[in-house]
C-alpha positions, -999 to +999 in steps of 0.1 A: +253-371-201+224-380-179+227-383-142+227-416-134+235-419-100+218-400-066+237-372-050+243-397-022+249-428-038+283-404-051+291-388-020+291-422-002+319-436-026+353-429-012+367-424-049+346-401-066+339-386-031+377-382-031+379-367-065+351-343-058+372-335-026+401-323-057+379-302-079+370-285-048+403-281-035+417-267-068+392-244-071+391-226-035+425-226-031+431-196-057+407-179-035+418-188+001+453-175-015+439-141-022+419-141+012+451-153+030+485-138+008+503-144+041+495-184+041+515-217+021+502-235-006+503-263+022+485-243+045+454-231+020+452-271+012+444-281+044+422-250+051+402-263+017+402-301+029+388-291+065+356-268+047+350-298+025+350-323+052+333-305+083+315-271+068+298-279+032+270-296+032+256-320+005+238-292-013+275-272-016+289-304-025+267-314-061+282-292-083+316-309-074+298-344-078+283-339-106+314-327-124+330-364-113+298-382-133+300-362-164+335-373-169+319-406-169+336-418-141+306-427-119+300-451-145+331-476-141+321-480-105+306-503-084+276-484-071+262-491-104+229-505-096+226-495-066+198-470-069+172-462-038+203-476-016+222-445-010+214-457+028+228-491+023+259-486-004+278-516-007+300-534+021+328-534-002+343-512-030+373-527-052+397-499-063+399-512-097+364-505-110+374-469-102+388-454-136+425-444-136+415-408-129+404-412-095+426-438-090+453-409-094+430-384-078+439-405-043+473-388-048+473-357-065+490-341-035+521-365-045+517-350-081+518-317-070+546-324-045+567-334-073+555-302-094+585-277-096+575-246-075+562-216-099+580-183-094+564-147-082+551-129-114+576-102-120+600-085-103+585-066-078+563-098-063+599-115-057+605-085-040+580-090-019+583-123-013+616-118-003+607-094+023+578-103+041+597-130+051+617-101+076+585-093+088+571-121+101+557-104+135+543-079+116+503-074+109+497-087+077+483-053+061+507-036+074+536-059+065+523-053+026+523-016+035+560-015+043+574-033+018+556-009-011+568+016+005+604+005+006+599-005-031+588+029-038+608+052-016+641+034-009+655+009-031+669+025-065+660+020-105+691-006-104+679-028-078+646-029-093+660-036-127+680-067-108+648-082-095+632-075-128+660-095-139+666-124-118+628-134-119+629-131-160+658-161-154+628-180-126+606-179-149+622-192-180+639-225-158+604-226-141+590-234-179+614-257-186+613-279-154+577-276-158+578-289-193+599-318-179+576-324-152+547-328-179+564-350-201+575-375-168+540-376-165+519-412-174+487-402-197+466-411-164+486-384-143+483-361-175+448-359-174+445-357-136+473-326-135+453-314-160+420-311-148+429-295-118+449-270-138+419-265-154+401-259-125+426-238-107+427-213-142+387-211-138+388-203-106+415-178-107+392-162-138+360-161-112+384-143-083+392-116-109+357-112-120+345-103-085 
């Protein structure tokens, strides 16, 4: 698809500004997550909405843009014709010439609130999970430290085998109240949750990579 629309014509809509703001946001989460292990999902959300609002530039923010427009949803909007006018955009902006996706987009942090929570990966991350939460007070690095050691060195085969064990049962009713969650979902919420699982599994791919 041909760009049809100047970088700031896009960034100076609130919708597909918005929706950029998403992409973004499902895509540096995954890696504020590995930067910060110690940090909620709330907390790496609002860590990503503060760089996109006060430390990227415009530059930083194109390729996030630009993914918006080739959806096509630059095109249901009103700065349509507007060319040469990024400085003088349009007084007003009716939310229902934005598509259903962005229209969604504005709450994507409702859809993920309503998401069931996933569980740790395997035994030894509930573990973990389970413990750092006794060391609160602790340096993170050497919070981490501690509990592989106490995984290692102190707790027996059996108690392993029970965390093995109980997260096996997390995971399965994880998969089904996930299922659940997809199917409660309107074909407009679909494609948002989507696309920023999408997103989130490219980005994961990229933090491996490195």
């Amino acid at each position: 698809m041909s760009e049809e629309h100047t970088i700031d014509e896009l960034d100076s809509d609130p919708y597909i500004s918005g929706a950029a703001q998403c992409f973004y946001q499902a895509e540096r989460v995954s890696t504020l997550g590995a930067k910060y292990p110690d940090k909620s999902q709330h907390e790496l959300i609002t860590l990503a909405v503060k760089e996109w609002n006060l430390e990227l530039n415009i530059h930083k923010k194109v390729k996030y843009l630009r993914t918006v427009e080739r959806m096509g949803l630059a095109r249901q909007l009103k700065i349509r014709g507007y060319h040469g006018q990024a400085n003088n955009p349009p007084a007003q902006r009716s939310r229902a010439t934005a598509s259903s996706f962005v229209n969604s987009n504005i709450s994507l942090a409702d859809l993920l609130k309503r998401e069931p929570k996933k569980p740790p990966k395997n035994g030894y991350s509930l573990f973990t999970s389970e413990q750092l939460a006794k060391y609160v007070n602790v340096e993170p690095q050497k919070r981490m430290s501690e509990v592989a050691r106490i995984w290692s060195q102190v707790i027996s085969k059996e108690e392993k085998a029970s965390f093995d064990a109980r997260n096996k049962e997390m995971l399965l009713k994880y998969q089904t109240e996930l299922n659940a969650f997809i199917e409660s979902l309107t074909p407009e919420e679909k494609q948002v949750y989507e696309e920023y699982r999408n997103m989130k599994t490219k980005s994961k791919k990229k933090v491996k990579k490195f």
